[in-house]
Structure formats: C-alpha cells, structure tokens
FIGU-724259 format. One record per residue (C-alpha): residue in one letter; x, y, z. Coordinates in pm, 1 decimal. Example, Ala and Ser with C-alpha at 12.3 -4.5 7.8 and 13.67 -1.06 7.14 Angstrom:
{pt "a" {1230.0 -450.0 780.0}}
{pt "s" {1367.0 -106.0 714.0}}
//
This chain:
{pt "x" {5195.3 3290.7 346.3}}
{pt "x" {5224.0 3263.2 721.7}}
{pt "x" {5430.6 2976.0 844.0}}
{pt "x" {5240.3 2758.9 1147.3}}
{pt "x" {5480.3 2483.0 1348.5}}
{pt "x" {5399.2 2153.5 1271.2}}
{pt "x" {5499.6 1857.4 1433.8}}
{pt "x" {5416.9 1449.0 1461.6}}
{pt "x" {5125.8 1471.1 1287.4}}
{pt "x" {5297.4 1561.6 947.0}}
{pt "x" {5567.2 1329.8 1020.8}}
{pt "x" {5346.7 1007.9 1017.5}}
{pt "x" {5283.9 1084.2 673.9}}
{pt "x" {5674.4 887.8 592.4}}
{pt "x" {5537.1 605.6 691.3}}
{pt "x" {5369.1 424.7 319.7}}
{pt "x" {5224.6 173.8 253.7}}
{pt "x" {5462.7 136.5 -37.5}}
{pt "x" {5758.8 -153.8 -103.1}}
{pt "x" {6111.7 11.2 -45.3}}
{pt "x" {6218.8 -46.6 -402.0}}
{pt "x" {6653.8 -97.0 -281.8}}
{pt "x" {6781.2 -423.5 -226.5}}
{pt "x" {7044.4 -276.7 46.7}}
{pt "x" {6877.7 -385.4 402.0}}
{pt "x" {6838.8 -115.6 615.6}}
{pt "x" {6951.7 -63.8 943.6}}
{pt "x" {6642.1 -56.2 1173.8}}
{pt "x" {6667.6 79.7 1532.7}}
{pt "x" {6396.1 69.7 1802.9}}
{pt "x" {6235.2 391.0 1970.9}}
{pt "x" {6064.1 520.6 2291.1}}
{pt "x" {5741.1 748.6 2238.2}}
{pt "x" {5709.5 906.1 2504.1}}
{pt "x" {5517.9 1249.6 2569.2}}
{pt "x" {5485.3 1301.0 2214.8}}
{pt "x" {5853.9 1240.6 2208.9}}
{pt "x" {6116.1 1011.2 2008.8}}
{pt "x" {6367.6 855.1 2263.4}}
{pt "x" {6652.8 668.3 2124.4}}
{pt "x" {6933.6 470.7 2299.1}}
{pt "x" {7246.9 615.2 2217.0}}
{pt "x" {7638.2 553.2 2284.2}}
{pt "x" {7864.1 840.9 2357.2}}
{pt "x" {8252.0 788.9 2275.2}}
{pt "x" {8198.1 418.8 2385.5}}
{pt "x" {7970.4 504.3 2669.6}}
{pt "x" {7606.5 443.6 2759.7}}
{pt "x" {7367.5 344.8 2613.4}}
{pt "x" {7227.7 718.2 2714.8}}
{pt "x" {6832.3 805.3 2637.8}}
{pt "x" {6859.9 1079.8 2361.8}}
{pt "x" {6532.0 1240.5 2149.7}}
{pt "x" {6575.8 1257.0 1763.2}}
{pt "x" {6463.3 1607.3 1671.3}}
{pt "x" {6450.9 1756.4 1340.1}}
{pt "x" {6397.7 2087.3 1417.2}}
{pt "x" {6733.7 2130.7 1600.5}}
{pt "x" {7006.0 2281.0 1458.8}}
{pt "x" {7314.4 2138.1 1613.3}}
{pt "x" {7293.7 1850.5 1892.9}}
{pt "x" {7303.6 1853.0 2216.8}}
{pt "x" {7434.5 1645.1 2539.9}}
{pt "x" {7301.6 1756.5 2903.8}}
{pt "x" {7590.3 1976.9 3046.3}}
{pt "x" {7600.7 1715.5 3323.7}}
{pt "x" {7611.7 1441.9 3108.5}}
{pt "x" {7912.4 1619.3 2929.0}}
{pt "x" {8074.5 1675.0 3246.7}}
{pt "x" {8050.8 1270.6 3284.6}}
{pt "x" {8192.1 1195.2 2982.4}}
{pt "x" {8476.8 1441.6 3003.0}}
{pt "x" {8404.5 1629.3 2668.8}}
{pt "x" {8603.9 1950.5 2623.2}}
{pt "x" {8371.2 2281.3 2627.3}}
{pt "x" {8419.5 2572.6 2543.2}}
{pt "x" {8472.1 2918.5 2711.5}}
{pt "x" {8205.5 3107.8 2515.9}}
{pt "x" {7837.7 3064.0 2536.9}}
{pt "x" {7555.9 3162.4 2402.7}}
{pt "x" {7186.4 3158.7 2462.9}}
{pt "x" {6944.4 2898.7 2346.2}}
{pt "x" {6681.8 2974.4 2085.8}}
{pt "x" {6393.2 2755.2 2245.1}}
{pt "x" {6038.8 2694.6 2406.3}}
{pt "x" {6051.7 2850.3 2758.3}}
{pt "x" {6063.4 3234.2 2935.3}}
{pt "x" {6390.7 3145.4 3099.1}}
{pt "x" {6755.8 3167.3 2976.1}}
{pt "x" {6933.1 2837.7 2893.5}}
{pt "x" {7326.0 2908.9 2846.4}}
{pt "x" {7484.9 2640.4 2559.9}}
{pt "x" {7849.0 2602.9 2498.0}}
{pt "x" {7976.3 2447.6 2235.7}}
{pt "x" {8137.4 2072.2 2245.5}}
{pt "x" {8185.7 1792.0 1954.3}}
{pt "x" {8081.7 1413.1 2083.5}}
{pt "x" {8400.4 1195.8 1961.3}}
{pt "x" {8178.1 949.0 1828.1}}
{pt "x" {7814.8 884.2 1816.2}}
{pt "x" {7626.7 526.4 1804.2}}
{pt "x" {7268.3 409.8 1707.1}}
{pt "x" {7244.5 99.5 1670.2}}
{pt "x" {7494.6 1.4 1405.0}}
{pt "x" {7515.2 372.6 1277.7}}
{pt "x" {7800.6 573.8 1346.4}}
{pt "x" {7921.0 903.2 1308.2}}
{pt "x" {8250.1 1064.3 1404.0}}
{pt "x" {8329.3 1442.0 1555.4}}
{pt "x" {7963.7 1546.5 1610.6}}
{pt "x" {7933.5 1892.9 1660.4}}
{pt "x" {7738.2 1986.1 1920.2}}
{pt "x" {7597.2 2200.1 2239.8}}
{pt "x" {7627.7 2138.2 2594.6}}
{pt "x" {7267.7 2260.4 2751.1}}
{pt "x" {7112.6 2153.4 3118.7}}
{pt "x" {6807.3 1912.5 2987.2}}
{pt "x" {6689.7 1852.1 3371.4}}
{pt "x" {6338.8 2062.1 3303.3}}
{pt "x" {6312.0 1854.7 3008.7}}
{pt "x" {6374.8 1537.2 3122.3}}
{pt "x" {6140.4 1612.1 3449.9}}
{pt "x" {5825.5 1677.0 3178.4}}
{pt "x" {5902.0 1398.1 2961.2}}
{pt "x" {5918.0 1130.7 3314.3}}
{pt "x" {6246.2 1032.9 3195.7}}
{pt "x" {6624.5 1095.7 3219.1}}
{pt "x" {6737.7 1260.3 2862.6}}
{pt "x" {7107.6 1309.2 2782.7}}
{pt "x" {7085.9 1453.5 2495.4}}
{pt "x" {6916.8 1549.8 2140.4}}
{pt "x" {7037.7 1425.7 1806.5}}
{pt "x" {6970.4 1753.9 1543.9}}
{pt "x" {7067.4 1829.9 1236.3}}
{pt "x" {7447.0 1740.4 1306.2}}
{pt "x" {7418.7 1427.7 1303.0}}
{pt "x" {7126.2 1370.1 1064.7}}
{pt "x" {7239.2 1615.8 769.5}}
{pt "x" {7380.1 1318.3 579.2}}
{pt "x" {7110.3 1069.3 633.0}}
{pt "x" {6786.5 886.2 456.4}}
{pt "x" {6576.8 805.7 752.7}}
{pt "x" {6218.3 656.0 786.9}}
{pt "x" {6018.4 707.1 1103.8}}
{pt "x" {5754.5 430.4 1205.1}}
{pt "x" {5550.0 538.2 1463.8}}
{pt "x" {5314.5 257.7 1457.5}}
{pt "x" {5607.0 12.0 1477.8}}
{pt "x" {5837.7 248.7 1712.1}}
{pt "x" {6142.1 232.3 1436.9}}
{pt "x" {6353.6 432.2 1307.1}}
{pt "x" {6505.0 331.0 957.6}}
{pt "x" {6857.3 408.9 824.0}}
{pt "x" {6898.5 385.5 441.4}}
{pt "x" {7238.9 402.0 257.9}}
{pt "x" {6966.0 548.0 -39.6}}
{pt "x" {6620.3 631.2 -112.9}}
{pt "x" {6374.9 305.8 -41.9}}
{pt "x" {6194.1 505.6 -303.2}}
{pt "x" {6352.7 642.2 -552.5}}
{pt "x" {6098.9 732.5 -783.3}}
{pt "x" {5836.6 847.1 -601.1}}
{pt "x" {5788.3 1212.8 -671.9}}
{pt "x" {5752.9 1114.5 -969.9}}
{pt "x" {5436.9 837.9 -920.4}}
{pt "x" {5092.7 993.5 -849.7}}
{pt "x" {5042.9 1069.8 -462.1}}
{pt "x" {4720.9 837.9 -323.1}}
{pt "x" {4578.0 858.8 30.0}}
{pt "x" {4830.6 622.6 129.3}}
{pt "x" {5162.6 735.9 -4.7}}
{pt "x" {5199.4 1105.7 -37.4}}
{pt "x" {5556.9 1268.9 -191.6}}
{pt "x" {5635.2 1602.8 -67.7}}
{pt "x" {5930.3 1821.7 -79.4}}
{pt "x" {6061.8 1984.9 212.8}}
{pt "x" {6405.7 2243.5 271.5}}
{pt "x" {6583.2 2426.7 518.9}}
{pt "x" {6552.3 2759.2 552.8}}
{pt "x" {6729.8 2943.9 854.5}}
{pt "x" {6761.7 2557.4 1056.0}}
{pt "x" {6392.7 2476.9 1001.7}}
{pt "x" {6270.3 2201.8 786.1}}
{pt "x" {6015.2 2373.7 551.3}}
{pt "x" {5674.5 2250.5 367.9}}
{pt "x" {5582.3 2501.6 148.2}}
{pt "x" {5189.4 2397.2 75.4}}
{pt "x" {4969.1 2255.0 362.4}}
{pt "x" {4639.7 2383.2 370.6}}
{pt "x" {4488.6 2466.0 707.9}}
{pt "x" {4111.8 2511.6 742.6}}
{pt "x" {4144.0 2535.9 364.8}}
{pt "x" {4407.1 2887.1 404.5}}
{pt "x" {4720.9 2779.3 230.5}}
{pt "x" {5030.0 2778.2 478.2}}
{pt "x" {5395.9 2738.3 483.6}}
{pt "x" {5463.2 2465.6 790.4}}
{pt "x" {5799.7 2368.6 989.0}}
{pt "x" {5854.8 1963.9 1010.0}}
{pt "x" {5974.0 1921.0 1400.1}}
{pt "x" {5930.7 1536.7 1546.6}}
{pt "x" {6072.8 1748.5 1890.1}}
{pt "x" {5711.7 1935.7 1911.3}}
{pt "x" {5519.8 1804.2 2159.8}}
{pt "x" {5201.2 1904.8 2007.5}}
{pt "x" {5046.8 1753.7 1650.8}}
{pt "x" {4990.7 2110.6 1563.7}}
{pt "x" {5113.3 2453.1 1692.6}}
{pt "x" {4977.3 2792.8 1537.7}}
{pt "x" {5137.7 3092.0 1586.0}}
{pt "x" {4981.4 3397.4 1667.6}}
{pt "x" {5001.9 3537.8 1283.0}}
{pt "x" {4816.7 3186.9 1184.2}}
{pt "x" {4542.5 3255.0 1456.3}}
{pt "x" {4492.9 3592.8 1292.6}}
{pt "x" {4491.4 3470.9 950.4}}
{pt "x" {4264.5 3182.3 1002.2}}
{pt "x" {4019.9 3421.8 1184.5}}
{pt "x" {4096.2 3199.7 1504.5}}
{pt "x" {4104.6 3415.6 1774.6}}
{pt "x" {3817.8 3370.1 1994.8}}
{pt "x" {3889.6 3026.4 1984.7}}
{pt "x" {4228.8 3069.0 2110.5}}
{pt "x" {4105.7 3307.4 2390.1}}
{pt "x" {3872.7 3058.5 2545.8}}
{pt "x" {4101.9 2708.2 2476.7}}
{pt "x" {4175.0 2534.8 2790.7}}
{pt "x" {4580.7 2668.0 2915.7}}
{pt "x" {4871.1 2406.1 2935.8}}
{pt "x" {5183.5 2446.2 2942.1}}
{pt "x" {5493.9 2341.5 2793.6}}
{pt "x" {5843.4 2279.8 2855.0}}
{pt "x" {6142.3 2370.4 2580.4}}
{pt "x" {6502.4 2416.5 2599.2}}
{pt "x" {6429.0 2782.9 2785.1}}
{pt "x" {6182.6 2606.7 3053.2}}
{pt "x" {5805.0 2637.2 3061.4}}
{pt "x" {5573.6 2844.9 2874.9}}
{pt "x" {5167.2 2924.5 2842.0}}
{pt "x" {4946.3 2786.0 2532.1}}
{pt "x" {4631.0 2701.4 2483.0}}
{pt "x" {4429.9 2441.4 2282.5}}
{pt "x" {4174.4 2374.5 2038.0}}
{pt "x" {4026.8 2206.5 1695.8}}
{pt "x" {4116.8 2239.7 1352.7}}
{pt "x" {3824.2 2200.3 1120.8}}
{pt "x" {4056.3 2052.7 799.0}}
{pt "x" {4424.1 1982.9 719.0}}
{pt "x" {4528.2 1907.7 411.7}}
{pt "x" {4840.6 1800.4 240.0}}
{pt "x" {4846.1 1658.5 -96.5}}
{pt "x" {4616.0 1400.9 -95.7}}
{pt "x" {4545.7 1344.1 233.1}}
{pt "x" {4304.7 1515.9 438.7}}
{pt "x" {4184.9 1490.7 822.6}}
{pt "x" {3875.3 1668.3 995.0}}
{pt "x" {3840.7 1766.1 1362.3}}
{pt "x" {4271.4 1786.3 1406.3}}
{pt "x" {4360.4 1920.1 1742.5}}
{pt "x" {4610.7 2208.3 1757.7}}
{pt "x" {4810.5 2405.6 2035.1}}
{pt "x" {4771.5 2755.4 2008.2}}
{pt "x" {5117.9 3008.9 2096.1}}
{pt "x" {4993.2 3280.8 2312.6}}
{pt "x" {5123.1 3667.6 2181.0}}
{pt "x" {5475.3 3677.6 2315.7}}
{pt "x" {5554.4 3318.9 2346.2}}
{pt "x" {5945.9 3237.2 2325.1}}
{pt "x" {6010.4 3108.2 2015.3}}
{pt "x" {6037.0 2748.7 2010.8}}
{pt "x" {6302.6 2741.8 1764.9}}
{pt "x" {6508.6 2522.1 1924.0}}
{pt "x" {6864.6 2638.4 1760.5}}
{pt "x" {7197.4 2627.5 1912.7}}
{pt "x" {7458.0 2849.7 1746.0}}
//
C-alpha cells in the first residue's frame, strides 16, 4: 500500500459523540484555528504566554530561533537541516525549553529545535513562536475539539473500552503508530483503493496525495489541470495543486466529494522532522 498525508480531516474523527467514561476531570485548554492551523497559548520557562501550533506530525519541538534568542535558551554548535514543506534550507539546532506550560499542564526539560518560523508565521497572519511535537506530547491522552476549539488533557483514556464496542457513524475506534516520526493509519480507503495514511493536525490541507497515490488512484489528469497554490512549511514555499476526492472511507464513516491537495513530482517532503 501507498501511504497518502492526511491531515484535519481525519483528526475530527476524535471528537464522539460518546460519554468519557473516567471520573478524573480533565484539563481543558482553549485553541486558535487559524489557516487550517491549531494555535495554542503557551509559557516558556515562566515567560509568555507565546502563540505555539500543536502538531502531531513533528518529531521534536520547536521555538523560533529569535524567540530562543529572547528567552536566553542555550543552543547548540551543530545543526542540521530541517526535514519539511518548502524548496529552501531551514538550519535547526538543537535546544531543551526548561519548562513548558498549557494551561495547567506542565512538562519539564523539553527537548527541542531552534528553527526561524518568520515564513510561517507571515502565511498563517500571525506571530508563531514555536511548535509543540512529539516531545512534549509522547506521554499524553489528548482530545481535539474542533467544533468547540479545545484541546483536552486526560490523566487516562475517557474511553477505555472502546476498541472493543462496535464502531457507529458517530464514534469510530482506530489504531494508529509511529513509524519513522509519523503517526500511521494503516486502513483508510481512498476512492475505494485501500491506503496507509499519516495523522498530521500541522497539514494545512484536509487531504494531501502524493505523487505514488495520484498514480495509484489513476489521478493524474486531474492533478495536471487542478488549480496551483502554494504552501508554506518549515523549508519555505512550495507548488501543489487541488482537486476532489470521489469517497473516503474509514471504518464506518464515509464522505463523498472530499477535497484534496495534490504534491507535484519533486515536492520537498513535508515531513516536518527535526533530528
């Protein structure tokens, strides 16, 4: 199977109508959407509150090199470049934030990468300091509600048995796992083809097909002749184009008519991985 990028559209999916079945209240923090984009207010060793976007598909955090330079984190000597959207080079060094605050969550010693988030920041129409990856979510139960702009922190499952209750059209379990710093869905069936898929709320599209999906799904013309955007990752801007899904599928639920962003051949990898 061919993997295809997926982003917010999967992610809705957390959001149930089910009752969180624990009795420990969770801690509930309010978010920004903005340009496809989750925008949290964060606190950096005491400082801020600093806009920050919560993205899954990010291997280690990041703070804005200038925002580091504010806070007087120590950096290191070597860098390294960025794996991420964009035909430029973006230069990360690594750093660990002392202490990191959402709301009431905490965490201590983040590890993460110092990377200049100006291009960014100037597509999204707001200042961004920073991205909160897989550092600082590895050891957390988190719900995402779009439709309420929250973000949920659970000490443990508000549903602990629900891979094992029948999916519906309004609850769906699926498993997901890292493989190589993406988040991975092993079975979502596009245009009825079955596909592996990467979870990444930092995707600014609902769907992105690479150009081995496009092959497979016998999509080509339509990517020739979609109308060109572009896009801005961690390595500045890039070319796609755009179109319309006939069907996606994933357990249970099902949508018709799904717009998708199509990579062009030779499009950066928008991976966006620090090492």
């Amino acid at each position: 199977m061919k993997r295809i990028t997926v982003g917010m559209f999967l992610l809705v999916l957390c959001v149930t109508s089910a009752v969180p079945q624990s009795g420990k209240t969770p801690v509930e923090v309010p978010f920004e959407f903005v340009a496809n984009q989750i925008i949290v207010q964060v606190k950096i060793g005491g400082k801020g509150p600093f806009n920050m976007l919560v993205d899954t598909d990010t291997d280690l955090s990041a703070i804005d090199s200038a925002t580091a330079k504010e806070l007087g984190l120590e950096v290191g000597a070597r860098g390294s470049v960025a794996t991420g959207g964009g035909t430029e080079k973006n230069v990360v060094y690594p750093t660990r934030l002392p202490t990191v605050e959402v709301g009431a969550v905490s965490a201590r010693d983040v590890l993460a990468a110092t990377i200049d988030l100006k291009k960014l920041a100037d597509k999204i129409g707001k200042p961004i300091a920073g991205v909160l990856g897989y550092s600082f979510l590895k050891d957390r139960i988190i719900q995402i509600d779009y439709p309420n702009s929250k973000i949920r922190f659970f000490a443990e499952s508000p549903y602990p048995r629900i891979a094992l209750a029948p999916n519906t059209v309004n609850t769906i379990a699926f498993p997901f796992r890292r493989e190589d710093g993406d988040v991975i869905i092993d079975s979502v069936f596009i245009n009825n083809e079955k596909m592996r898929a990467t979870l990444d709320t930092g995707s600014s599209s609902s769907f992105i097909l690479t150009p081995d999906a496009v092959a497979i799904l016998r999509l080509d013309e339509q990517a020739d002749e979609g109308k060109t955007s572009n896009s801005v990752g961690y390595n500045g801007e890039y070319a796609n184009k755009s179109g319309l899904l006939k069907s996606v599928r994933l357990g249970r639920f099902a949508a018709e008519s799904v717009p998708v962003t199509f990579w062009l051949p030779n499009t950066p990898t928008t991976r966006n991985h620090f090492k």
